[in-house]
VOPA-431938 format. One line per 4 residues: number of its first residue (from 1); for each residue x, y, z of N, C-alpha, C, CB. Coordinates in pm, 1 decimal. Glycine has a CB too. Layout:
N
NUM> X/Y/Z/X/Y/Z/X/Y/Z/X/Y/Z | ... $
//
This chain:
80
1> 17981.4/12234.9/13802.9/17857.7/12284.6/13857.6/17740.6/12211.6/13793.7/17845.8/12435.6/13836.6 | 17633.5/12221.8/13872.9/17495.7/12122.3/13839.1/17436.1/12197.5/13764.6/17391.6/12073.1/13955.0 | 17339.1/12196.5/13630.0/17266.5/12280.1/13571.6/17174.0/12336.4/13685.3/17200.8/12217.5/13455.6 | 17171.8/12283.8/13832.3/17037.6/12354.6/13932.5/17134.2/12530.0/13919.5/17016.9/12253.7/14173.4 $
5> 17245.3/12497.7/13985.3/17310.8/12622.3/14046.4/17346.2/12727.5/13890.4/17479.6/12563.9/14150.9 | 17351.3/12639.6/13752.4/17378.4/12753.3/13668.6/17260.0/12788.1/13592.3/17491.3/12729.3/13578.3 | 17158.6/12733.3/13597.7/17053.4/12798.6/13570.9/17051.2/12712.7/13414.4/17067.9/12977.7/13586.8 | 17040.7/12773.2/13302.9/17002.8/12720.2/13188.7/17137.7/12658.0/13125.2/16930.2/12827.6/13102.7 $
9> 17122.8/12540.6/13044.9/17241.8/12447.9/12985.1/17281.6/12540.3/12922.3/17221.8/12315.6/12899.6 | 17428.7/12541.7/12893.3/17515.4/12562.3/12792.2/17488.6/12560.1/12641.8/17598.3/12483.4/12814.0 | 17434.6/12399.9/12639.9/17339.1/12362.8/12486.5/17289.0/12397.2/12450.6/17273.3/12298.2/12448.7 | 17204.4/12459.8/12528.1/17044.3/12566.1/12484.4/17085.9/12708.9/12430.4/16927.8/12610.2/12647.8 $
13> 17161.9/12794.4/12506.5/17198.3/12904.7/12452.9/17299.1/12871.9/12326.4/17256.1/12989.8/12562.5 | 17354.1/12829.5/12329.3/17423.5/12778.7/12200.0/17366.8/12781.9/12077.4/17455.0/12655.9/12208.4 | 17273.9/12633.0/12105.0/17182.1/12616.3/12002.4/17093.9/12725.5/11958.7/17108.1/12518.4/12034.7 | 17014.3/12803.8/12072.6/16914.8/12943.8/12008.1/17018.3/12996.7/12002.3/16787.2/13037.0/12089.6 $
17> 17113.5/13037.5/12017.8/17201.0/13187.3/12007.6/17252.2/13136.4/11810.3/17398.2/13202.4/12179.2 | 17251.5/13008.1/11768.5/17305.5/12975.7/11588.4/17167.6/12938.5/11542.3/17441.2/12818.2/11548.9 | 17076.6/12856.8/11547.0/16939.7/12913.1/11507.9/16865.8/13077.4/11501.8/16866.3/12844.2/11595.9 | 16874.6/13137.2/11594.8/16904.5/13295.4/11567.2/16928.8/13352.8/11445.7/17011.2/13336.9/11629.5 $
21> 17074.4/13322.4/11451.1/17158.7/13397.1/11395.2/17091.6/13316.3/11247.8/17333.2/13388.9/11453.6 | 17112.8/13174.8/11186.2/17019.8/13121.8/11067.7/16862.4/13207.2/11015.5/16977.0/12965.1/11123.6 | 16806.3/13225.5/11116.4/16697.2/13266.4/11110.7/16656.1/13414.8/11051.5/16666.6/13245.7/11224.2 | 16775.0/13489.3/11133.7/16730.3/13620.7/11134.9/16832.5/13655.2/11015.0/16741.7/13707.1/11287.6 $
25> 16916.4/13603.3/10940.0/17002.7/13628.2/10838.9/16930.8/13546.0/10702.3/17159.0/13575.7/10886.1 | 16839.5/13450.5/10752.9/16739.1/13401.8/10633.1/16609.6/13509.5/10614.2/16671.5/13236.7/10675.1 | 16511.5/13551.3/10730.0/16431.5/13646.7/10710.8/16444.3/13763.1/10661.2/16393.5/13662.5/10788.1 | 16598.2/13838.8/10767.9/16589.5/13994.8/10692.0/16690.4/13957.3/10571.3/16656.3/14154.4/10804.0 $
29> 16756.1/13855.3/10526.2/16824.7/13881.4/10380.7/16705.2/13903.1/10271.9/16926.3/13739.7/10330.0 | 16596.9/13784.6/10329.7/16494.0/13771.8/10206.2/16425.0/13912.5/10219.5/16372.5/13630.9/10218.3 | 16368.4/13938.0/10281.8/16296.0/14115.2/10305.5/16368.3/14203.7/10228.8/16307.1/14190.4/10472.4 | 16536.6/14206.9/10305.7/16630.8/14326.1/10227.7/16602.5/14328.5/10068.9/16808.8/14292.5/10248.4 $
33> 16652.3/14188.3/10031.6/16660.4/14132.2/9889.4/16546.7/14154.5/9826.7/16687.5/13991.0/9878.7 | 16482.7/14154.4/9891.6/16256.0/14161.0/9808.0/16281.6/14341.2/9792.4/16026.1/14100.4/10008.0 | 16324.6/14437.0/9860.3/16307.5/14560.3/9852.5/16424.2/14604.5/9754.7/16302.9/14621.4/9989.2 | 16503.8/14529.7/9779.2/16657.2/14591.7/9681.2/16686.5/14528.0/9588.5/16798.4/14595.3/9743.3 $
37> 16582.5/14448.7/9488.1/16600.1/14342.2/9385.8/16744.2/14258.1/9364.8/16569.3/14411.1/9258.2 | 16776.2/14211.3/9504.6/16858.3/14132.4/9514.8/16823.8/14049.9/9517.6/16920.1/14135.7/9574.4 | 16715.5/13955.4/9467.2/16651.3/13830.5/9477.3/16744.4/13707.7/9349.9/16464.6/13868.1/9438.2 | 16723.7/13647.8/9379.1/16807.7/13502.1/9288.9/16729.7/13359.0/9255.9/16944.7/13439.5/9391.9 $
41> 16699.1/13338.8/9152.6/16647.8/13202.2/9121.2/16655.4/13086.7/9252.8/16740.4/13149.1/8991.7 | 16792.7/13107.1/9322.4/16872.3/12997.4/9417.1/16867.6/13093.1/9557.8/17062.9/12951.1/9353.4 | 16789.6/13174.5/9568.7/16798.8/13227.4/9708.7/16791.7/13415.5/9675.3/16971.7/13159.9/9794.0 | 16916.3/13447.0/9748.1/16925.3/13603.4/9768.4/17080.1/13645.1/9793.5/16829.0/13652.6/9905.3 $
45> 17079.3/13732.8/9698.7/17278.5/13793.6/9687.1/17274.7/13927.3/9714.6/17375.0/13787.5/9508.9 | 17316.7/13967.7/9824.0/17329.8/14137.0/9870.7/17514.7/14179.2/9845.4/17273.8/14158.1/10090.1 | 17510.0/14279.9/9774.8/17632.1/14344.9/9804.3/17628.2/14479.4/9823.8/17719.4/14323.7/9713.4 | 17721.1/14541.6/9898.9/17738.2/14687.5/9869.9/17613.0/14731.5/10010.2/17688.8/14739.4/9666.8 $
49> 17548.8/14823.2/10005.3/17453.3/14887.6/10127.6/17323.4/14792.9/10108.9/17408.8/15078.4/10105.9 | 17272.9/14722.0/10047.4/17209.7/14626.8/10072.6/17283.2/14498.1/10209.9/17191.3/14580.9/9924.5 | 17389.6/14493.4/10174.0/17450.1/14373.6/10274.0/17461.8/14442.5/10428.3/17625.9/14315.9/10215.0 | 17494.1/14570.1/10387.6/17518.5/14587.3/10559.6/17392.5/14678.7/10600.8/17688.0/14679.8/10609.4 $
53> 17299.5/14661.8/10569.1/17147.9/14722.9/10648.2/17083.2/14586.8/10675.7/17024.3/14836.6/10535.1 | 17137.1/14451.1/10609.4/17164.1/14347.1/10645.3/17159.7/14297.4/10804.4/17268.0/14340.8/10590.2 | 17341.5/14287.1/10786.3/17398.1/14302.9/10903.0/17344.0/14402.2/11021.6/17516.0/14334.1/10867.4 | 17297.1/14554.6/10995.6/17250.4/14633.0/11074.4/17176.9/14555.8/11161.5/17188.4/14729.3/11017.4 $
57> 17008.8/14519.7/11056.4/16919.3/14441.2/11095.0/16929.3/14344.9/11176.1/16878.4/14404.0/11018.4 | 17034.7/14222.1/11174.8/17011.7/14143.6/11246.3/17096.2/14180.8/11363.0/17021.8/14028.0/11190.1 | 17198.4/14275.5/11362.9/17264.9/14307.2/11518.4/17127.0/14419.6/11579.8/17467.6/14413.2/11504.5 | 17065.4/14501.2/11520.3/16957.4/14509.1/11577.5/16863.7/14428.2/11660.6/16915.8/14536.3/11509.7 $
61> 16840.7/14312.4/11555.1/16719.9/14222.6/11650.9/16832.0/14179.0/11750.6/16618.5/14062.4/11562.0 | 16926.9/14136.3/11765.4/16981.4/14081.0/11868.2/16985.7/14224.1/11969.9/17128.6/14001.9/11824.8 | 16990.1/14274.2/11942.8/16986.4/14440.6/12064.6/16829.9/14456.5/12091.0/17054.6/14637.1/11968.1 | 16711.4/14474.9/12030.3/16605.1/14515.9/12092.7/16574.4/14363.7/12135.9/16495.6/14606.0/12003.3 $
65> 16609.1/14257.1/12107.3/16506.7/14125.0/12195.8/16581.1/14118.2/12306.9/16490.3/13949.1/12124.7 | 16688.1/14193.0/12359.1/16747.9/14149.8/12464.9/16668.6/14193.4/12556.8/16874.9/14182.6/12480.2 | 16613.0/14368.6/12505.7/16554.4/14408.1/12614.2/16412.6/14394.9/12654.0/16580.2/14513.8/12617.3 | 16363.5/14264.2/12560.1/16222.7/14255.4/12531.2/16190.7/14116.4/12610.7/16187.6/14254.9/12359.4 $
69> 16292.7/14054.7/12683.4/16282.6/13903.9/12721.8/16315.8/13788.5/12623.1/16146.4/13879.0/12760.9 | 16447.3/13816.2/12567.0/16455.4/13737.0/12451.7/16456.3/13706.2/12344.1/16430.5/13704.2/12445.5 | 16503.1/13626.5/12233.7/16447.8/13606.5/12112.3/16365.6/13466.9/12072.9/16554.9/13625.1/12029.2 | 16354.8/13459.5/11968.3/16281.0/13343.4/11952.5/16262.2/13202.5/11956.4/16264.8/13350.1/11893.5 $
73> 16426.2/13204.8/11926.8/16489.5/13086.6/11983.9/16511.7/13068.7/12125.3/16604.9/13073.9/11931.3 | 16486.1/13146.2/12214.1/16559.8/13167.9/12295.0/16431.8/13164.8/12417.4/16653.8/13294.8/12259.9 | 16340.2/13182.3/12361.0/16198.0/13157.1/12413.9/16113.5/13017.0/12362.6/16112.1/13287.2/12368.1 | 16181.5/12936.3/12267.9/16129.1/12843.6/12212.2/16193.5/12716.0/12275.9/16140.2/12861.4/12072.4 $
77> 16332.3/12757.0/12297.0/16393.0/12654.6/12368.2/16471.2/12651.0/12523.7/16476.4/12621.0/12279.4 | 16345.5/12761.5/12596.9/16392.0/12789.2/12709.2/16529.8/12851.6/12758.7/16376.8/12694.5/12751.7 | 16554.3/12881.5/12694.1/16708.3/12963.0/12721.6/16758.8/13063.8/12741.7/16775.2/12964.7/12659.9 | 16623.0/13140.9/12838.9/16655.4/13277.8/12916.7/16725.5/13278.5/13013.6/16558.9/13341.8/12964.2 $
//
C-alpha cells in the first residue's frame, strides 16, 4: 500500500511512539526522583513505590494524550 491510502508512515509512529517513551521516562523519573530523593550524581535511581508511580505516570501520559490529540512526539513529527 502507498503511504496516500495508509495515511501516516510506519517510521513516524515508531519513531514518536520510542522518543515518547525516552522522554516521558527522562521527565517523570527526574520529577519522581526530585520529590523522593532518588536523585544521583549520574542521573536518577527509583526503587520500590517510587519506580512504579513511575511507570504509573508515564502509562498515564500515554492514556490522557490519546484523548487529547496526541503526544508530543507525535504532534512534532506528524504522526496522528
Amino acid at each position: 500500500m502507498t503511504e496516500e491510502t495508509t495515511g501516516v508512515a510506519m517510521w513516524r509512529r515508531i519513531l514518536a511512539f520510542v522518543l515518547d517513551l525516552i522522554t516521558s521516562f527522562a521527565g517523570f523519573g527526574y520529577l519522581v526522583a526530585r520529590f523522593t530523593g532518588g536523585l544521583t550524581e549520574s542521573g536518577f535511581q527509583l526503587d520500590g513505590a517510587p519506580a512504579l508511580l513511575l511507570f504509573g505516570l508515564v502509562i498515564g501520559y500515554f492514556v490522557v494524550t490519546r484523548y487529547i490529540g496526541g503526544t508530543i512526539w507525535q504532534r512534532i513529527l506528524r504522526a496522528r
